[in-house]
Steps between C-alpha positions, in 0.01 A plus 500: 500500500268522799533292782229353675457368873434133537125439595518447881326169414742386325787673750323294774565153301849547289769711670704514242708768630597266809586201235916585450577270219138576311554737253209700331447527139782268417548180333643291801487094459328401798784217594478364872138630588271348769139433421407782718706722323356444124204584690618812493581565141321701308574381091435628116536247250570592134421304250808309344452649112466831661829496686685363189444750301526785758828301625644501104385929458662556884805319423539640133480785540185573294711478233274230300138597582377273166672193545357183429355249745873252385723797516377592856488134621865452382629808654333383839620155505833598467474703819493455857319803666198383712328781237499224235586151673263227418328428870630801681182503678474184630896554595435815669208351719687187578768701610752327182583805308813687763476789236555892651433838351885534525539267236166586259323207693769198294344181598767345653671183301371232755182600413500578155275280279089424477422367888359175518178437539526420888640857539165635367297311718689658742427832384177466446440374861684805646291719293200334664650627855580876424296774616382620168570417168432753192557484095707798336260430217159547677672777738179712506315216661815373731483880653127474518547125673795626775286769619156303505709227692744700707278862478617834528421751249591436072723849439510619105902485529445095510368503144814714396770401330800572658821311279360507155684316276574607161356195327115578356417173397268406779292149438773446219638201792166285424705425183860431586567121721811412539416199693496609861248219617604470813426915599168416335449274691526690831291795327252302464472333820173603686558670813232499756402830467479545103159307510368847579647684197385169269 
């Protein structure tokens, strides 16, 4: 995998390499943040049918690639990885989730549950603050977006896919809810800057 140099627009504005603390890449809940610092967080949303049934192929094993919309919402409710959990978003941004890679991101049991609906206020109001905010189902558009907003040049190793997963049955999410309202809640909260992309 190639590795490319940050713009030096965006080096001038997020020095993320100076951040200790501020991983890259990762999923990190963002407990304990200042406003200025979700200023400086750069975000991509997926939607909450999309992680469900990415979450049940990951943590299967790909062992079930056909399984109905109940069998994979049973299997998932049963579980606790962040993969799956109903609101994981909204716990992740809120900073209520305390799940590591060391433990395959397992909400932890103080936050297990759907988050009430103050929570994704909450979330959605942070979301307002970050630097940039994409959607791992437009991602075409949320690379086109970053550089129009924060320039530098668009590389063809963005539009490759790096960790493809075994599971083919892209779009096959529009069909499986498992009743994650509140994540769809937060994905569908309008961030400032998605009135261009609209």
């Amino acid at each position: 995998m190639e590795v490319l140099p940050l713009p030096a627009s965006c080096q001038r504005r997020f020095r993320t390499s100076e951040r200790p603390g501020w991983p890259v890449g990762d999923h990190v809940p963002l407990a304990n943040r200042t406003d200025a610092e979700l200023r400086n967080v750069f975000a991509v949303l997926r939607h909450p049918r999309s992680r469900v049934v990415s979450g049940f192929h990951f943590l299967d094993g790909y062992r079930h690639l056909n399984a109905t919309t109940e069998e994979i919402c049973a299997f998932t409710q049963a579980r606790h990885e962040a993969h799956v959990s109903l609101g994981a978003q909204v716990k992740y941004v809120t900073g209520q989730a305390d799940a590591h890679w060391d433990n395959n991101y397992v909400i932890a049991p103080e936050y297990l549950g759907e988050p009430s609906e103050d929570l994704v206020e909450e979330a959605c109001a942070r979301v307002h603050q970050f630097a940039f905010v994409g959607l791992n189902e437009h991602y075409n558009a949320t690379l086109c977006l970053f550089h129009a907003m924060f320039g530098g040049p668009l590389h063809p190793i963005e539009y490759h896919q790096v960790r493809k997963g075994e599971y083919g049955g892209k779009g096959r999410f529009r069909e499986v809810d498992c009743g994650d309202t509140a994540d769809a809640q937060l994905y569908s909260c309008r961030h400032p800057q998605q009135s261009t992309t609209h």
